[in-house]
matplotlib code that plots the C-alpha trace (Angstrom):
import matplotlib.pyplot as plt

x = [-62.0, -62.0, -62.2, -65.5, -64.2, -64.6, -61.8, -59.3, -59.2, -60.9, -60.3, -61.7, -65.3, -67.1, -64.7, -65.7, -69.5, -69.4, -69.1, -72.1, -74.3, -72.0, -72.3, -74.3, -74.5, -71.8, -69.2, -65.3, -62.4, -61.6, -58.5, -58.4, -55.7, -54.1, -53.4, -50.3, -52.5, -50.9, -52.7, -53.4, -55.6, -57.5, -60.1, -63.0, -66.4, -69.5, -71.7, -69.4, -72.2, -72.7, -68.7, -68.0, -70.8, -69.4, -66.5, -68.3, -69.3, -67.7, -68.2, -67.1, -66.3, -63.4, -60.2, -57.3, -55.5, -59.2, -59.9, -56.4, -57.0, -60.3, -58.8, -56.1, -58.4, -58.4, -59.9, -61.1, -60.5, -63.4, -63.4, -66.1, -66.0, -68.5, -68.4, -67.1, -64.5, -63.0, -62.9, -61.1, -58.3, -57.9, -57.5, -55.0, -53.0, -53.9, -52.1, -48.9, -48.0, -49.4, -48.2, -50.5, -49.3, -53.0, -52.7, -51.6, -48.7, -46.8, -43.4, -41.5, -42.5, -39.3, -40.0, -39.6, -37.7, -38.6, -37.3, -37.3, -37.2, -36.4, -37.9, -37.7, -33.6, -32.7, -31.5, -33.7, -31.8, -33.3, -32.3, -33.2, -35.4, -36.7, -38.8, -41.2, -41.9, -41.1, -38.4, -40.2, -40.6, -42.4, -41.9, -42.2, -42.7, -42.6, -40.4, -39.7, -36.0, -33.1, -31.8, -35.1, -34.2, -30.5, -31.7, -33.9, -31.9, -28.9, -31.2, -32.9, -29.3, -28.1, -30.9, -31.7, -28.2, -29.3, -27.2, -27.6, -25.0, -26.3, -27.2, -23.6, -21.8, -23.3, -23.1, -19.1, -18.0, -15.7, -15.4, -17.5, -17.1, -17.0, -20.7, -19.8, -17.1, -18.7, -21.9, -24.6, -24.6, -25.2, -22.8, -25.1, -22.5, -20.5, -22.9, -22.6, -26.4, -29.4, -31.4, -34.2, -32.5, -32.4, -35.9, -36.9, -35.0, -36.6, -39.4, -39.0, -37.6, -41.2, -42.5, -40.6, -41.4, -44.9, -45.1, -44.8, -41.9, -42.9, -43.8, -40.0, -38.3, -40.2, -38.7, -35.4, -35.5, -37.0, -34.0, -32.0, -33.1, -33.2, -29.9, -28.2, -30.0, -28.3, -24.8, -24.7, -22.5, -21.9, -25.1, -27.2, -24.4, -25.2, -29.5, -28.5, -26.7, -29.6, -32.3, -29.7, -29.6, -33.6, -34.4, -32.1, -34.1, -37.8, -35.9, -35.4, -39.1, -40.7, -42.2, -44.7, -48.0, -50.1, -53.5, -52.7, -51.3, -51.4, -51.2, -50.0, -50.1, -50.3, -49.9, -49.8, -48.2, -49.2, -47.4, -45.9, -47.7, -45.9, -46.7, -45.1, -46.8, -45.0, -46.0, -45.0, -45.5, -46.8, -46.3, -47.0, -47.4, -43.8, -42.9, -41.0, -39.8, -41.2, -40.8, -41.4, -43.0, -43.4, -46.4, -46.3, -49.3, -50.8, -51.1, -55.0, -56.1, -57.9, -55.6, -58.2, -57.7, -53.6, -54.5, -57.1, -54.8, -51.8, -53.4, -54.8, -51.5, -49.6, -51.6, -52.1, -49.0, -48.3, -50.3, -52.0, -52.6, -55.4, -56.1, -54.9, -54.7, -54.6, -55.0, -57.7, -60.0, -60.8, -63.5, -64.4, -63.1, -65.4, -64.9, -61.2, -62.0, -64.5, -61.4, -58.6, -60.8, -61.5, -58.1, -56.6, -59.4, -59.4, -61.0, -58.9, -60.7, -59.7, -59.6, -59.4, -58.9, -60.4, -58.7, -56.5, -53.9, -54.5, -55.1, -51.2, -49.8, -51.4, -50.3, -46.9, -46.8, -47.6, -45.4, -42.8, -44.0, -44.1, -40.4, -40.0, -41.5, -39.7, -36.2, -37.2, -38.1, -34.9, -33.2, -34.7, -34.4, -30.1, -30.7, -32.3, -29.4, -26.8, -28.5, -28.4, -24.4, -24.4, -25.9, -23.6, -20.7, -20.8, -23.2, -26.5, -29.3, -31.4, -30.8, -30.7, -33.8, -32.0, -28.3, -27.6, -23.7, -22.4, -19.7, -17.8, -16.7, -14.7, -11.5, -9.7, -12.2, -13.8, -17.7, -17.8, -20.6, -21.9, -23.7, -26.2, -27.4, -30.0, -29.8, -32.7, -34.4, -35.3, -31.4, -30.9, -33.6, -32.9, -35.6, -34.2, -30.9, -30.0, -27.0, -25.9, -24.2, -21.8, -22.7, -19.5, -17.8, -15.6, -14.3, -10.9, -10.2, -10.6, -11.7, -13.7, -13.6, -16.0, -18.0, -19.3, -20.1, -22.5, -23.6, -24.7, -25.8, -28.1, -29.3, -30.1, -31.5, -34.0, -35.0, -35.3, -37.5, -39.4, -39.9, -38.4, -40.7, -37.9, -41.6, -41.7, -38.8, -36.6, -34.1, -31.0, -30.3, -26.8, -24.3, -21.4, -18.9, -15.7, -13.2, -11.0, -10.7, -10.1, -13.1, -15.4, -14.3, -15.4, -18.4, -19.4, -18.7, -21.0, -23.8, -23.4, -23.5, -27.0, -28.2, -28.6, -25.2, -27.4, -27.2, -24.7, -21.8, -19.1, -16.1, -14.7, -10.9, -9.2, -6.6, -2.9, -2.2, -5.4, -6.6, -9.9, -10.5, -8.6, -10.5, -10.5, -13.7, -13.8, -16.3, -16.4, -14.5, -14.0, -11.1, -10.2, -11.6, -11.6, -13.9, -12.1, -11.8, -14.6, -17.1, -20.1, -21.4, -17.5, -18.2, -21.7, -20.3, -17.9, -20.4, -22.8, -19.1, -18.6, -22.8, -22.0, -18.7, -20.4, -23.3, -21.1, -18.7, -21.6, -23.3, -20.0, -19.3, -22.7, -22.5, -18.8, -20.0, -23.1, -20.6, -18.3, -20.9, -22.4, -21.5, -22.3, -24.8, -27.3, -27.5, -28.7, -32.2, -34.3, -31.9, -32.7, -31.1, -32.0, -30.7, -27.7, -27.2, -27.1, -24.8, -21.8, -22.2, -21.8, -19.0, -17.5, -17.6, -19.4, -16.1, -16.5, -20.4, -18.9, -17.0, -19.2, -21.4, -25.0, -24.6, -22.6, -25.0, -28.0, -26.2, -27.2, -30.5, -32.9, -31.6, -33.6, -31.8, -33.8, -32.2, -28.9, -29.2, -29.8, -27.1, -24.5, -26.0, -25.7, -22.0, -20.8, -22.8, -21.6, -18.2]
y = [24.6, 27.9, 31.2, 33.1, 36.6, 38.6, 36.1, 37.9, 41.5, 40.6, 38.7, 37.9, 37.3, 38.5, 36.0, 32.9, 34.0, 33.8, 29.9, 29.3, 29.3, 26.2, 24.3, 21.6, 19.3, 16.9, 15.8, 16.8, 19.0, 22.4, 24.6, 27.9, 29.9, 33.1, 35.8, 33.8, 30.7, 29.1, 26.6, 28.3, 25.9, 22.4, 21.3, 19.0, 19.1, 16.7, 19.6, 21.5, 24.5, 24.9, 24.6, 27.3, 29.3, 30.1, 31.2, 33.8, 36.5, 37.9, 36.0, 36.2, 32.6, 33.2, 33.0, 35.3, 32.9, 32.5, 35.8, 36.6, 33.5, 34.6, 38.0, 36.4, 34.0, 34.9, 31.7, 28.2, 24.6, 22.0, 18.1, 15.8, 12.5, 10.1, 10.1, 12.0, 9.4, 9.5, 13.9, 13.1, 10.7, 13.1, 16.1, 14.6, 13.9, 16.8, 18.7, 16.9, 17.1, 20.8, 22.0, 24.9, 27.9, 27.7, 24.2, 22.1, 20.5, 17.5, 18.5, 15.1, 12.6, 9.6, 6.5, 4.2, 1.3, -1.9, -6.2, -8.0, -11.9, -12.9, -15.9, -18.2, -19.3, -22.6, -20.7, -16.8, -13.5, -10.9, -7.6, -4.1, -2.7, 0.9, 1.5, -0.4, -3.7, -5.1, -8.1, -11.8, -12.2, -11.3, -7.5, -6.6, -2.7, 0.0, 0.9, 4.9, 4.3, 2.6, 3.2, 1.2, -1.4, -2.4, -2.8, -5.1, -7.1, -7.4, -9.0, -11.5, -12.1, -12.8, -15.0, -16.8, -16.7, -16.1, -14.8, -11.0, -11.7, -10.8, -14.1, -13.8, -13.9, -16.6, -18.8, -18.0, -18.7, -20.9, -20.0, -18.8, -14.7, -12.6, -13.1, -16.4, -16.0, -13.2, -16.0, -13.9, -16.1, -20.0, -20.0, -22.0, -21.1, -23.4, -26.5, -25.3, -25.6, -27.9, -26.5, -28.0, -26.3, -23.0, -23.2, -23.4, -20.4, -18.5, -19.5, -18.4, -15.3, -14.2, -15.1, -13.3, -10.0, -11.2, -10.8, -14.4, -14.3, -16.5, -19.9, -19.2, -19.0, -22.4, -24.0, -23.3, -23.9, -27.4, -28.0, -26.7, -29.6, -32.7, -31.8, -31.6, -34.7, -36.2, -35.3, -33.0, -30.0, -27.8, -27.7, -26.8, -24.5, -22.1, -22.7, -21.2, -18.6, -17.5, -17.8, -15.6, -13.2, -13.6, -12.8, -9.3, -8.5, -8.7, -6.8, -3.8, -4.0, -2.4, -0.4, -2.2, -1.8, -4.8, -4.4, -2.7, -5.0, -2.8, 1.1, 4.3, 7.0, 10.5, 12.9, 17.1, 19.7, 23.6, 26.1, 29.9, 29.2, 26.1, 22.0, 18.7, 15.6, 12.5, 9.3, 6.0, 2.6, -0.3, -3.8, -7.2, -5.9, -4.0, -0.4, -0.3, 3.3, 7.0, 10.3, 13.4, 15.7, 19.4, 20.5, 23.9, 25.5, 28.9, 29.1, 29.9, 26.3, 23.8, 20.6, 18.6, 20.7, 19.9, 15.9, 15.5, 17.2, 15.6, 11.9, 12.2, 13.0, 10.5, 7.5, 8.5, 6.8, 4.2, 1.3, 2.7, 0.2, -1.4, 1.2, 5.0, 6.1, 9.8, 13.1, 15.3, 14.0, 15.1, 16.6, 13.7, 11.0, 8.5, 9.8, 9.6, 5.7, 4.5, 6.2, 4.6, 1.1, 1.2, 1.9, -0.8, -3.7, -3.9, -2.2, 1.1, 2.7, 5.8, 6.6, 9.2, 7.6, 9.4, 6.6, 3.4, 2.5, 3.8, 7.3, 6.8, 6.2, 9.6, 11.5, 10.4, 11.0, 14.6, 14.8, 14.0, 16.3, 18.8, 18.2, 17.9, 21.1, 23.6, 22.0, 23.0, 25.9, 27.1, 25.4, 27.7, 30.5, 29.7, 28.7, 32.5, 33.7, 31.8, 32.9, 36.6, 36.4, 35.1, 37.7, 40.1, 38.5, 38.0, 41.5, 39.5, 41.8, 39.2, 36.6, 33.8, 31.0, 28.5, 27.6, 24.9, 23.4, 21.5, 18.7, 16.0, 12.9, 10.0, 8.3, 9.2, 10.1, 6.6, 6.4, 10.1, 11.6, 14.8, 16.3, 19.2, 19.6, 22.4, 24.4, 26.5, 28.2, 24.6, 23.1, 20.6, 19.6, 16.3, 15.5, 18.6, 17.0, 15.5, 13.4, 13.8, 10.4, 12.4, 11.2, 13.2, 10.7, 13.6, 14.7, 14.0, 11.6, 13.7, 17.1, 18.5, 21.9, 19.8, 17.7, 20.7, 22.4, 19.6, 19.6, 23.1, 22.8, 20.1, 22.0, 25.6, 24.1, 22.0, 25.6, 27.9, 25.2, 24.3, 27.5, 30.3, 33.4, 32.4, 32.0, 28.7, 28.7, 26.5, 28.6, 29.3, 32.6, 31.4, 29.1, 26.8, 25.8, 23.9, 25.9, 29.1, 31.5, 28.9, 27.3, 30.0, 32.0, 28.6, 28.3, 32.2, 31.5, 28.6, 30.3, 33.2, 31.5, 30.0, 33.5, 33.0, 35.2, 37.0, 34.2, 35.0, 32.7, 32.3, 29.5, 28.2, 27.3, 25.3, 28.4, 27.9, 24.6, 23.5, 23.6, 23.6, 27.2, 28.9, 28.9, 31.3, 32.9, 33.8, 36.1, 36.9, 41.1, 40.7, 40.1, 37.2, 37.1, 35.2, 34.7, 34.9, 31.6, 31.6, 32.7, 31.1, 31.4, 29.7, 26.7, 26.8, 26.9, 24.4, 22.6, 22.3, 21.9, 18.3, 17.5, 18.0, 16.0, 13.2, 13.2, 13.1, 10.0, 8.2, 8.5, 7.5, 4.6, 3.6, 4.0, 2.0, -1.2, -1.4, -1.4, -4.0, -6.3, -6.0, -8.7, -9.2, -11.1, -8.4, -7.2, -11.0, -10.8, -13.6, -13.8, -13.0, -13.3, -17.4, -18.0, -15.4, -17.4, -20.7, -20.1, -18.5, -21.5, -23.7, -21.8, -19.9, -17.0, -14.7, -14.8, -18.6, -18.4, -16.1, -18.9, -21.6, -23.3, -23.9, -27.8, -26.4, -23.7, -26.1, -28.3, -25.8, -25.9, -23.9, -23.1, -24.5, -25.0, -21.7, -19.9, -21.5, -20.1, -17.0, -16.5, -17.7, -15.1, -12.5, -12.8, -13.8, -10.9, -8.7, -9.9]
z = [-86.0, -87.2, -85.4, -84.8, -86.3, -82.8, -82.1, -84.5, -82.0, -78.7, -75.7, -72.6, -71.9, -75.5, -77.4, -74.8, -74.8, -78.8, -78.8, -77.2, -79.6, -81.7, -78.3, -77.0, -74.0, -74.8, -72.6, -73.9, -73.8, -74.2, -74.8, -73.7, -76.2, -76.2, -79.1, -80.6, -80.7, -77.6, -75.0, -71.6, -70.3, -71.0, -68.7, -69.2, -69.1, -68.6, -70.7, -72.7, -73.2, -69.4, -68.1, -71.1, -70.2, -66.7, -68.2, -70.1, -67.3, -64.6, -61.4, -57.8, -57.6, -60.2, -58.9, -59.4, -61.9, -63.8, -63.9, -66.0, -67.8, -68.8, -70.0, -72.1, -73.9, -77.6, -79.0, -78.1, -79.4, -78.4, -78.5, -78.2, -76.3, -75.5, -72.2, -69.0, -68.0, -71.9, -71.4, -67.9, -69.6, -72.9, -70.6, -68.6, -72.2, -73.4, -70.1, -70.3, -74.0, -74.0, -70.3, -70.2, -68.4, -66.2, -65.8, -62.4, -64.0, -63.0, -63.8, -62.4, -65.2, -65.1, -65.0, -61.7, -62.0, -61.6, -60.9, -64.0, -63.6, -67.2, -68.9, -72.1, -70.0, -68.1, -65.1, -65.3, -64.6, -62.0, -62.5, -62.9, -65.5, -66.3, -69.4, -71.7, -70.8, -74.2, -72.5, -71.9, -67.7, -65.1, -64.0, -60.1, -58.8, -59.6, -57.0, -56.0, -57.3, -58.3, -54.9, -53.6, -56.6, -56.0, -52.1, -53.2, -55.6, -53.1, -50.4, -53.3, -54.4, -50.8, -50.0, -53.2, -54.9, -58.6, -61.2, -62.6, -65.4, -69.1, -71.2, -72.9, -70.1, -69.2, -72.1, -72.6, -68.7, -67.7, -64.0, -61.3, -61.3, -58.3, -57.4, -56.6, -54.7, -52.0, -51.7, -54.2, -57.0, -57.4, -60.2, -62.7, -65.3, -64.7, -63.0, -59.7, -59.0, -60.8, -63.1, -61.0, -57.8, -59.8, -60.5, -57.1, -55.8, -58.3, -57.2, -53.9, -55.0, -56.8, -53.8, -51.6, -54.2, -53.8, -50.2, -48.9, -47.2, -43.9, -45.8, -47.4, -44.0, -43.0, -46.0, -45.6, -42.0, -43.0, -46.1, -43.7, -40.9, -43.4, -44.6, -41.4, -40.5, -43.7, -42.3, -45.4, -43.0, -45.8, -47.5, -44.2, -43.1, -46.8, -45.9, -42.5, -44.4, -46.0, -43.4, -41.8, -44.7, -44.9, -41.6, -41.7, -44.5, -42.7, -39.6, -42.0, -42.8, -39.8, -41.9, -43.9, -43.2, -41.9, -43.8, -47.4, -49.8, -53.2, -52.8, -53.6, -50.3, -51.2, -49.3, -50.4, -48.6, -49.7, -48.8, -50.1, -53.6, -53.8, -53.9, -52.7, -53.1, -51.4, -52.6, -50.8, -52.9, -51.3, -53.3, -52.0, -48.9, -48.7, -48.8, -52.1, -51.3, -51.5, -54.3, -53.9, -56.6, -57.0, -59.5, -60.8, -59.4, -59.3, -55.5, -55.7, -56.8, -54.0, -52.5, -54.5, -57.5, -57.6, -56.2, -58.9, -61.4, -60.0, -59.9, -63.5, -64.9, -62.9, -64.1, -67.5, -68.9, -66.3, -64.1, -60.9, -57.9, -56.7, -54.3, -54.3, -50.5, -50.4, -47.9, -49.8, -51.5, -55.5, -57.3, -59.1, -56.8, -58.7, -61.9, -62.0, -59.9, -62.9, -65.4, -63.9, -63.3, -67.4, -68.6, -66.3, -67.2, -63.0, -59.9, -58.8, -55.3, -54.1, -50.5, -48.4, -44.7, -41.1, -39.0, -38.8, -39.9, -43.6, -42.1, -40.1, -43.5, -45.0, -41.8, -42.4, -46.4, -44.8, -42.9, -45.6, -47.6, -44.8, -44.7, -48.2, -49.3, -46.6, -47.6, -51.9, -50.6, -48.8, -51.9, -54.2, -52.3, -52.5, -55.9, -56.7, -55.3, -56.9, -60.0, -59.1, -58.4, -61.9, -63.6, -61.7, -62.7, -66.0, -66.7, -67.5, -67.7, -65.5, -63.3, -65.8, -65.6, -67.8, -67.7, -70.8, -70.1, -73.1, -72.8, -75.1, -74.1, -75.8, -76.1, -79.2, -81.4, -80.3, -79.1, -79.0, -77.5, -76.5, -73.5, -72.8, -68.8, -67.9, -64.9, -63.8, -60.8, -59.0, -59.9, -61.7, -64.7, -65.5, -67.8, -70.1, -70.5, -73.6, -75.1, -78.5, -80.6, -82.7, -86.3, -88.1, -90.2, -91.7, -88.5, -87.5, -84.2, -81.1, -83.0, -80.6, -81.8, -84.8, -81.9, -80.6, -83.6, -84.4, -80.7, -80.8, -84.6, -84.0, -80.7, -82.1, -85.7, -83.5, -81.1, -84.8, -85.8, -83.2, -81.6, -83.5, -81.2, -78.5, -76.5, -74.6, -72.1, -73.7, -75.2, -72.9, -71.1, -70.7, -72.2, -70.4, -72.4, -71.3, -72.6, -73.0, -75.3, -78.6, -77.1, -76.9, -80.2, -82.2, -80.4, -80.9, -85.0, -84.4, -83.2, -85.7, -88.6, -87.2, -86.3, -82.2, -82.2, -79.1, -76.5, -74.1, -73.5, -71.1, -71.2, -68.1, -68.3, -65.9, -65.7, -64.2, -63.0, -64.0, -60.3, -59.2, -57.8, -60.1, -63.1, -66.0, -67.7, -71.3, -72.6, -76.6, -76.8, -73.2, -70.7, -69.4, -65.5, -62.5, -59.2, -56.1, -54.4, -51.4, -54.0, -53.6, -57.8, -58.5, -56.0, -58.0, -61.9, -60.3, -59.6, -62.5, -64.7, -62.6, -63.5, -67.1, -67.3, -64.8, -67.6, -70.8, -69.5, -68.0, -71.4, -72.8, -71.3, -71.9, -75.9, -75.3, -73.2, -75.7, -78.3, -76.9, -76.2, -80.0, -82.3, -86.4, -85.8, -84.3, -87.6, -89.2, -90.1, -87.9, -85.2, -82.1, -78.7, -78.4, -81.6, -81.1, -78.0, -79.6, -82.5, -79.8, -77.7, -80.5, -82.7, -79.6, -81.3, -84.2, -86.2, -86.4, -87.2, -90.1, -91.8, -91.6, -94.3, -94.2, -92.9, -89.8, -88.7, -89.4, -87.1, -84.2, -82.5, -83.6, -87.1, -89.7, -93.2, -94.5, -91.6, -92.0, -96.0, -94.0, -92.3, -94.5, -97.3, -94.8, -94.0, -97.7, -99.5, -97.1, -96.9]

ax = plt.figure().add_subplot(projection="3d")
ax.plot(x, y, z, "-o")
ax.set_aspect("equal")
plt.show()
């Protein structure tokens, strides 16, 4: 949309007044933007003329953060929708991939985890999944994390003894593995357990996730009976096991609420300019677990500004409940209801409960986040500092907002991988970290004077691209590398030759012995120097060093097991894991699949003589 021309050198209320006459009654979206063209707000509107029009004079209901909103507003973007409820969903998008600076803004946006029971397999893994729910099964959660998860999966695994091995293992075991051994597995590897026996303890597994965990005790209690009445000792002495194993499990449950069966419980803390929503998930009747979030807010906005905010953006990429139990009520309670109701093709209510037991749950969500928030704060506050003792000691003009620590990881040149964690004023920002697959074929095993280069290549390329004005908050005040004075003179060349020769940089060297405590700092033109021991901002760079090399060999190992667990024929078009499985269990191995002709794979089940053609094309043409 183009510009009125008062756009181009004002701001403020004569550049939002000017759109009125292009503007009619239709429900949509707006964008407030600045001078440089970049998004301070979005909000929505059920009449776009009227919403903008009270943006377009001064006015005493205007907030503080409004007000200087109002004044930076150079231009506006509009966007029609059909109705309110579409202008509430494209706002909430709109927020998250623009995070406006005016904006309540869910920071905290990971995925929960979740219990996958897999299908389309005699005997059905459970495990844990996080992600897209591309895999065949049926998916239980979400739960508040994979703390919450393995819980969960130990007590199923106790009680109902069924396998969490990958398909592969499974299909090339010849013994019964550890599981077995320690009573959390069946072992239907090996013929241990029926198929039809299986079957049934997974089916008492989904309905333990579903909540029915009292007609399961009765069963087992009655297997349990016959078999002892058949003389079969051994049999009813593992059922007693697990009604054992069963029965410690509803013990820890205490805390499940008696009369909500599908919920989310909110509850939000304000306090100091400053936001904590808890939020405990309730699933089949269980508490699956509680997360607490921190929205950046202005610290003039209404609690049913930041829940209404705060619930729109949470949703808007994942399943909400049947019912949303919260402490303030929103705006648009119904709206965002009706919204939430469409998306999901099934009812959503929102309550906000005076009484009961739905109003206990609230009162202790706020209590957690009571808790919650006043333990972030006094974080910070240590955090601030920490910062400010790093600024001192290595002559930053400012206490530095963004700390980006690089790291490589491999095993002689082997699976290399590099790493990039982000420290800031709240700690730790885990959604900024990244992990870098070295792609150099020309680099020599274990170079990782060349890993880095193309660590910190790919990095800074990406930041003069994407935001060359340095204006967004992602570029680094400060960068950790692992290293001395080799180290850090590479690196500085590095970032010269890209033309961010300004960042500062500092290289932290093990120093003599290589003994935690008496590390080394490198600084390009600069003396070598050292922290004495007790200092706090050395037990912090310690500290952060440790994150980044627990982040690099994690992400390592997990590029290595992928690797070892890859065979050739992933890379056979038309064959998938069932076929995959198939052709190992009846070759033993992908070598063998390699070197057989078309009347020895068709042999296998599932592999039609076109598919058979297939593979044997594949391997021969590709030697």
């Amino acid at each position: 949309m183009t510009d009125p021309k008062t756009a181009q050198t004002q701001t403020g209320y004569a550049v939002i007044a000017s759109y009125l006459r292009t503007l009619d009654g239709s429900p949509g979206v707006y964008r407030m933007l600045d001078e440089e063209s970049r998004v301070l707000y979005v909000g929505k509107a059920r009449n776009l003329k009227a919403r903008v029009s009270n943006y377009s004079r001064p006015s005493p209901q205007h907030s503080r953060r409004i007000a200087r909103m109002i004044q930076e507003t150079a231009s506006m973007m509009f966007l029609t929708t059909r109705t309110e409820t579409e202008a509430l969903l494209l706002e909430q998008n709109l927020i998250k991939q623009l995070k406006p600076r005016y904006n309540v803004l869910l920071r905290d946006d990971k995925s929960f985890p979740n219990i996958l029971v897999t299908t389309g397999h005699a005997y059905p893994q459970i495990k844990k999944h996080r992600g897209a729910k591309k895999e065949q099964g049926d998916y239980y959660g979400p739960f508040a994390g994979a703390g919450a998860v393995n819980r969960t999966l130990n007590q199923l695994q106790r009680v109902f003894l069924l396998r969490n091995c990958s398909d592969q293992d499974f299909e090339t075991r010849t013994r019964p593995c550890l599981q077995y051994q320690i009573k959390r597995c069946s072992a239907p590897c090996v013929g241990h357990v029926s198929a039809d026996d299986y079957a049934r303890s997974v089916k008492d597994a989904q309905s333990f996730l579903q909540g029915r965990t009292k007609g399961i005790q009765e069963k087992l209690a009655a297997d349990m009976n016959a078999a002892s009445a058949e003389m079969e000792f051994e049999r009813a002495a593992a059922l007693r096991d697990r009604i054992k194993a069963l029965t410690q499990v509803q013990s820890t449950q205490g805390i499940n609420p008696q009369t909500v069966e599908e919920a989310d419980i909110m509850g939000l803390h304000i306090d100091g300019g400053q936001a904590c929503v808890q939020v405990f998930f309730i699933r089949a009747g269980q508490n699956w677990g509680n997360h607490d979030y921190y929205p950046r807010i202005s610290g003039d906005e209404d609690p049913s500004e930041v829940m209404e905010a705060f619930v729109g953006q949470l949703y808007s990429d994942r399943e909400a409940p049947r019912m949303l139990i919260l402490s303030h009520g929103l705006d648009n309670d119904d709206l965002m209801a009706q919204a939430l109701s469409e998306k999901l093709g099934r009812k959503v209510d929102i309550v906000v409960p005076q009484r009961g037991e739905k109003a206990e749950l609230v009162q202790g969500a706020l209590r957690n986040a009571r808790e919650s928030l006043a333990r972030k704060q006094s974080e910070t506050a240590t955090q601030a500092k920490l910062l400010r003792g790093v600024a001192d000691a290595f002559d930053l003009p400012a206490p530095p907002r963004r700390i980006e620590v690089y790291d490589n990881s491999h095993i002689q040149g082997a699976h290399a991988v590099g790493a990039m964690v982000v420290v800031g004023p709240d700690g730790y920002e885990k959604n900024q970290y990244r992990k870098f697959n070295i792609r150099g074929d020309s680099l020599t095993p274990g170079d990782d004077f060349g890993m880095m280069k193309e660590v910190l290549t790919r990095r800074f390329q990406r930041l003069l691209k994407e935001d060359p004005d340095r204006s967004s908050g992602v570029w680094p005040d400060l960068l950790l590398i692992d290293g001395g004075a080799g180290q850090v003179s590479a690196v500085r060349e590095i970032m010269t030759e890209l033309g961010v020769g300004d960042v500062p940089m500092v290289g932290v060297a093990k120093g003599i012995d290589r003994d935690a405590g008496k590390e080394e700092f490198h600084r390009t033109g600069k003396s070598v120097m050292a922290l004495r021991h007790n200092d706090p901002v050395l037990y912090f760079i310690q500290r952060i060093r440790d994150e980044v090399h627990r982040f690099a060999i994690g992400t390592h190992r997990a590029k290595r097991s992928k690797a070892i667990g890859a065979t050739p024929l992933d890379d056979v078009p038309g064959v998938g894991s069932g076929r995959k499985r198939a052709l190992l269990a009846h070759f033993g191995s992908a070598k063998a699949v390699s070197r057989a002709n078309v009347s020895d794979l068709q042999a296998v089940d599932g592999i039609s003589q076109n598919m058979a053609q297939k593979i044997y094309d594949y391997f021969h043409e590709n030697g």
